[in-house]
Residue, then its C-alpha position, 0 to 999 in steps of 0.5 A: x694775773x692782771x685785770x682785763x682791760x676793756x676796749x671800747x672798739x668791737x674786734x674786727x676780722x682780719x686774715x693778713x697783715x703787713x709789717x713795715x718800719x720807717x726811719x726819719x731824721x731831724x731837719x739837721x740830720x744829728x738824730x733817727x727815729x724809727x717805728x714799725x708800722x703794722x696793717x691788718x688786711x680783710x683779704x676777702x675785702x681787699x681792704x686795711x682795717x687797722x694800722x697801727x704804729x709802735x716804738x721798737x721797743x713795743x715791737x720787740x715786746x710783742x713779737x715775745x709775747x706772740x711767740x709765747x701766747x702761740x706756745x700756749x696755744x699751741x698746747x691748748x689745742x693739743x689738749x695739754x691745758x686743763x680748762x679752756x683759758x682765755x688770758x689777756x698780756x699786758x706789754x705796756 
C-alpha cells in the first residue's frame, strides 16, 4: 500500500460539481489539445470552491478509480469490510 500523501490545504465541503473540456488549437492549426476542467460547488454558498484541470489521461484514471473506491464503499456501508478503512489511491 502506498504511504499517505499529505496536503498542505484543509479539505473543503463540496455538494456539486461540474464537469467540463475544453479543446485548443495551435496558432497555425496542425495540433489539439484538450483538458477536462473539474468545479466543485458549495450549493448551500452558491460558490466554486475549486477548480481543477487535468490531461485526458488523468481523467480517464480517475473516473476508474471513482468507480472502484464507490464499489468499496459501497460494501463498507453494507458491513461487507471487516474494519473501518480509510485508503488513499495514488493515480499519478
Amino acid at each position: 500500500m502506498p504511504a499517505r500523501l499529505q496536503s498542505k490545504e484543509p479539505p473543503v465541503f463540496a455538494d456539486e460539481v461540474m464537469v467540463s473540456f475544453t479543446i485548443k488549437r495551435s496558432k497555425d492549426g496542425r495540433r489539439k489539445d484538450g483538458v477536462v476542467r473539474r468545479s466543485f460547488i458549495d450549493s448551500m454558498k452558491k460558490t466554486v470552491i475549486s477548480e481543477v484541470v487535468v490531461s485526458p489521461v488523468t481523467a480517464d484514471a480517475l473516473s476508474r478509480v471513482l468507480g472502484k473506491t464507490l464499489e468499496k464503499l459501497d460494501g463498507a456501508l453494507k458491513g461487507e469490510m471487516k474494519k473501518k478503512e480509510d485508503t488513499t489511491t495514488y493515480i499519478g
